[in-house]
C-alpha positions as CSV (number, residue, x, y, z in Angstrom):
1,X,-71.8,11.4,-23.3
2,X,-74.4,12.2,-20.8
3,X,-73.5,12.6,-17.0
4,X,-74.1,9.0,-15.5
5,X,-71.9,7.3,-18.3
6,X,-69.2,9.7,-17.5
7,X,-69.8,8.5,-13.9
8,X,-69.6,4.9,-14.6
9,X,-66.7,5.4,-17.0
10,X,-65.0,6.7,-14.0
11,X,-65.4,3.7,-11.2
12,X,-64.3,1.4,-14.1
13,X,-60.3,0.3,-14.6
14,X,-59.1,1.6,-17.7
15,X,-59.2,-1.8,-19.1
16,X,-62.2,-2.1,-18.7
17,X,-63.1,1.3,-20.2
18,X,-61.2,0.6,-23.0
19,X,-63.0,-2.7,-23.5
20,X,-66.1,-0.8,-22.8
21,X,-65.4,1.6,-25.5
22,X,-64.2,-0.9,-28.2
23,X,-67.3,-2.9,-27.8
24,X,-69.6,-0.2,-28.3
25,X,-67.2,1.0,-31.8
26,X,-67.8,-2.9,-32.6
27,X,-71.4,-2.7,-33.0
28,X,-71.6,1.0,-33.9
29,X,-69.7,-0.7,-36.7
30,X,-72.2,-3.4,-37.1
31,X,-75.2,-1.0,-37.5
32,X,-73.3,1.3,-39.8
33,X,-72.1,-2.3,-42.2
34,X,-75.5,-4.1,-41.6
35,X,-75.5,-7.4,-40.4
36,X,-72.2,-9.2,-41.6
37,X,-71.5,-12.3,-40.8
38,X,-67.6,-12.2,-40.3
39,X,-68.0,-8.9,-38.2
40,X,-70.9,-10.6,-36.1
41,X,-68.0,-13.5,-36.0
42,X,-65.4,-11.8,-34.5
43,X,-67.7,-9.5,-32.3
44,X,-68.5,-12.8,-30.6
45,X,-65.4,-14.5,-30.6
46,X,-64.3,-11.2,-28.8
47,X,-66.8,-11.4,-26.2
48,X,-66.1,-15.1,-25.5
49,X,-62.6,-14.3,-25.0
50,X,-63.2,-11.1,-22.6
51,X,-65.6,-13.6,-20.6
52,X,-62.8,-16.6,-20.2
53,X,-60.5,-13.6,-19.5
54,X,-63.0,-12.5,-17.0
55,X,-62.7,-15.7,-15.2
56,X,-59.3,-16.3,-15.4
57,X,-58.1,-13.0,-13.6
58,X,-61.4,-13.1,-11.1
59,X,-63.2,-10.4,-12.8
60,X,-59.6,-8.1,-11.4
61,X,-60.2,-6.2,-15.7
C-alpha cells in the first residue's frame, strides 16, 4: 500500500473502507478466475446495490 492510499483510506468511514477493500478482492478475484460470467454477475449486482444504497442514505457510507 503506497502512502497516498493509506491517506485516502484514512479520510474514508470504515464502511466505506471496507467496501473499498471488498471491491478491489472482487476483481482481484476476477483477474485471478478469468472472466466468469456469474462472478462478473454479482460484482455488478453489488455495485448496483452500493449505488441505490448510496442514494438512499445521501452518500452518509
Amino acid at each position: 500500500m503506497n502512502p497516498d492510499t493509506a491517506k485516502n483510506e484514512q479520510d474514508k468511514t470504515p464502511v466505506a473502507v471496507h467496501i473499498a477493500e471488498a471491491r478491489d478482492l472482487l476483481h482481484d478475484l476476477r483477474n485471478e478466475l478469468g472472466q466468469h460470467p456469474e462472478l462478473d454477475e454479482a460484482i455488478q449486482k453489488l455495485e448496483l446495490a452500493l449505488s441505490a444504497l448510496t442514494i438512499q442514505t445521501g452518500g452518509l457510507l
